[in-house]
N, C-alpha and C positions, 0 to 999 in steps of 0.2 A: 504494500500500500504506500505508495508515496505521499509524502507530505507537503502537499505543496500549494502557496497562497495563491500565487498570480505565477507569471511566468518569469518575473525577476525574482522572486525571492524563495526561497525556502523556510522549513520550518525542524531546524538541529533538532533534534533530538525529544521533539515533541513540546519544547517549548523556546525555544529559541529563535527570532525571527529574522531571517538574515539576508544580505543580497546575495544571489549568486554568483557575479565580479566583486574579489576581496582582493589585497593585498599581499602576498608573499615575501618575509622579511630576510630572507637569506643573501640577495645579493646587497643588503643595507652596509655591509663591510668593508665588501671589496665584489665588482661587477664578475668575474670569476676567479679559480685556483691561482693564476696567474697572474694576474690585473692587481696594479699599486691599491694601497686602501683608497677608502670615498674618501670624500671632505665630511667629515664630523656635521658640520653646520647644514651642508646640504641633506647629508641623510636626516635628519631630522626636520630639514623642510617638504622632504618628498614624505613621509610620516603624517604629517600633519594635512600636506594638501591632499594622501590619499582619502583621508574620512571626508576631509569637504567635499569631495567628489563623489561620496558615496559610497564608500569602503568602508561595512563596519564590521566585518570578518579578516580577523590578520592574522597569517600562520607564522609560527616563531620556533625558535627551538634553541637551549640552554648553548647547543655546540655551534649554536649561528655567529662565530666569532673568529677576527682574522684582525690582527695588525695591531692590539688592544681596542677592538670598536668591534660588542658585541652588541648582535640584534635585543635582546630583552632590556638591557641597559638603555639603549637607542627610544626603542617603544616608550618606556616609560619617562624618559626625560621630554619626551616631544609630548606626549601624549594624557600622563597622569597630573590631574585627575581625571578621571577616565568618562568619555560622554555616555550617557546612559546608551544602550541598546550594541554597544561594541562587544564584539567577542573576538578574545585572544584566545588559540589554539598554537598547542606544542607539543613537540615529542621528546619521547624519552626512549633510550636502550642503547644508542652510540656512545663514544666517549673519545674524546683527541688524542691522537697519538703524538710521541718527542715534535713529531713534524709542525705541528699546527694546521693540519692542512686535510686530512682525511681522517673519518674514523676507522679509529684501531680496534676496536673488538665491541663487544656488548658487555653490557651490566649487567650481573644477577637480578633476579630477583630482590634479594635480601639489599639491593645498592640501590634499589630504585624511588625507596621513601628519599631517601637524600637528593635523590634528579629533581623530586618534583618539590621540593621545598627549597630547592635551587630556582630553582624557575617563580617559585610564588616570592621569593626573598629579588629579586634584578628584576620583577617586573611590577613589585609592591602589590601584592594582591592577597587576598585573605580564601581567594577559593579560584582554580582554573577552570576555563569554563570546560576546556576540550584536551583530553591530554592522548595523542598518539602513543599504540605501542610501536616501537620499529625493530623490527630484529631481523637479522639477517647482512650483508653487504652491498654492495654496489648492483652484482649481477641478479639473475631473477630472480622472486622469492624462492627461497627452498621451502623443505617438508617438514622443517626443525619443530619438536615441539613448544608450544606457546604457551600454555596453561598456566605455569605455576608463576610466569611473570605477569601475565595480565590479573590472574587472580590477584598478584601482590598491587596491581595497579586498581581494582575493584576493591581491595579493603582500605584502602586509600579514598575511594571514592564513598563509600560507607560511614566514615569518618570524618565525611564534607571539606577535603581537600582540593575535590574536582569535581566538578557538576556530570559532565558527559564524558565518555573513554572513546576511544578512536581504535584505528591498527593502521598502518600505513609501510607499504612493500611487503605485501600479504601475499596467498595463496587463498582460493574458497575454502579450502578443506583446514587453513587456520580462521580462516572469519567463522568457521562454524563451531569449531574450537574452543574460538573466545567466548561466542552467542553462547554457548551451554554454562557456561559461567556467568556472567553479566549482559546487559545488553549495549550494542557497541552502534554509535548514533554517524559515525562516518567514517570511511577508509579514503586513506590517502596513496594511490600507484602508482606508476609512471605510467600515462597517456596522454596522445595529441593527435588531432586530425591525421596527420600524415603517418602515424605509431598506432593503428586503434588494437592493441595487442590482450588489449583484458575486456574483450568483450562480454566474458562468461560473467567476472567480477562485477561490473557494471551492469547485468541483467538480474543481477542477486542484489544486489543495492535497491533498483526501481521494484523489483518486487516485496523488498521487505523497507520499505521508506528510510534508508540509510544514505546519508550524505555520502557523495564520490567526492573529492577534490585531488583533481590529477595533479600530481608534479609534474613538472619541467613543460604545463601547457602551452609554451612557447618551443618547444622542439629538442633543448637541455641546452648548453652554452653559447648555443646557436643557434640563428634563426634557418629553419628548414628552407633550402634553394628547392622548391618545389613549382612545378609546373601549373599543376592543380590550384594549388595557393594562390598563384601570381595572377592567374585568370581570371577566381572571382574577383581578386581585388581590384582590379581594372574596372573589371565593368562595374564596380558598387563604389569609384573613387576612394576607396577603403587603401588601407597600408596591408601588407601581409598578415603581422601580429595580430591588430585586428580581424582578418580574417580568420586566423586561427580561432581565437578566444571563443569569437562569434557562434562558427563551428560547433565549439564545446557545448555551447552556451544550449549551440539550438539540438543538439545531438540525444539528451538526455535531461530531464525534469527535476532530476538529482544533482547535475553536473554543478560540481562550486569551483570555478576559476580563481585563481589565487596565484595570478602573475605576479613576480617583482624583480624590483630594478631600483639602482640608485640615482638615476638621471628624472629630473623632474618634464624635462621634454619627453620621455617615455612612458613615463606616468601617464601624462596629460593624455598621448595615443593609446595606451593601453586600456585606459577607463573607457575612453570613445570607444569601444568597442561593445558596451551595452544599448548603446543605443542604432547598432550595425543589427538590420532584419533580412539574413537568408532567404533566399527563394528554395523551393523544391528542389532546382534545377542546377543552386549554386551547391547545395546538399550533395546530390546527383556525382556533378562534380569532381567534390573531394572525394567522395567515394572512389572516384574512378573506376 
């Protein structure tokens, strides 16, 4: 059963009311792996101008941190006191290796009361609304089992540390896992128009009203050179990204976009992307 208001917004986890273009804080550090840090001052103006724009979904996470300028520290200087109706979501289960640059392994269970009271301490909060579990590395999700951390992430939630739990870089057969334990209000994968690679995932979300929020909705460090892409945007005077987003947007009822970016001229294109309306044929399209 999906939950859902109108065709901009959703409804998290059964009481949370939100837009489906949100905010994603990870490039708020440094634009990639590689790329010098931001300007301090600007990531905090792109922060602020995303809620004016109508971001009030912003994904974060404790390891969003490169060059001493971490995403939760970020959010909350720019942002607290916090406008009513904003929801911050974060994950927990990576952890920084010597490098500063990837994560090195996962967290126990028994490590993960301290992630999430990391996360409620850098972004001043007294309850998270949305907390991902993430486990696994870079490549597909594996078949690892999940139980005994999400449960440690449910007695957590039990204890009103977090409102709604998440799982993000999943398999179905762990979202069904965690569902036997708790109930889990959104999963985060990797998906984008041109990647539609977790169709299954995404057919188990619309049927059981769980929020999707694809990672890397923009293609992952780079914007997809795609043929498909380039042609609706033509005909709809639209940019690529926006036609991605769009895509997502119009793909699925569930779909929660949470592009981000440190340039406030990307912002500004990325948000025009909710008000970019698909045809059948632009649909069609990208299917190819």
């Amino acid at each position: 059963m999906t939950r859902i208001i109108d065709e901009r917004h959703f409804d998290l986890g059964g009481d949370l009311r939100i837009s489906r273009l949100g905010f994603g804080a990870m490039r708020l550090p440094a634009s990639t792996l590689e790329a010098p840090a931001n300007d301090r001052g600007t990531a905090l103006a792109v922060l602020r101008r995303a809620v004016e724009l109508g971001a009030d979904h912003i994904d974060t996470a404790a390891f969003y941190y490169r060059y001493g300028l971490a995403a939760n520290e970020l959010i909350r200087e720019a942002l607290s006191p916090y406008p009513s109706g904003l929801v911050v979501a974060t994950k927990v289960g990576p952890y920084r290796g010597p490098d500063d640059r990837t994560p090195a392994g996962q967290l126990p269970a028994s490590g993960l009361r301290a992630e999430v009271e990391r996360n409620l301490r850098e972004l001043g909060l007294d309850r998270l609304d949305l907390v991902y579990l993430r486990p696994g590395g870079m490549e597909d999700p594996a078949g690892e089992a999940i139980g005994e951390r999400f449960a440690a992430l449910a007695g957590l939630r039990e204890e009103g540390l977090i409102r709604h739990l998440g799982l993000s870089h999943v398999s179905t057969a762990q979202l069904a896992e965690a569902r036997a334990i708790a109930p889990v209000a959104a999963v985060q994968n990797r998906f984008d128009v041109t990647r539609p690679r977790d169709a299954e995932m995404l057919a188990v979300c619309e049927r059981e009203g769980i929020g999707y929020a694809p990672y890397f909705p923009l293609g992952g460090f780079g914007i997809p050179d795609d043929a498909r892409v380039k042609a609706v945007a033509a005909r709809h005077g639209a940019t690529v990204p926006q036609v991605l987003l769009a895509g997502l947007l119009a793909l699925s009822p569930v779909m929660l976009a949470i592009p981000g970016t440190g340039s406030l001229a990307h912002l500004e294109e990325n948000m025009g992307a909710a008000g970019l309306r698909l045809t059948e044929d632009d649909l069609a399209g990208l299917r190819g």
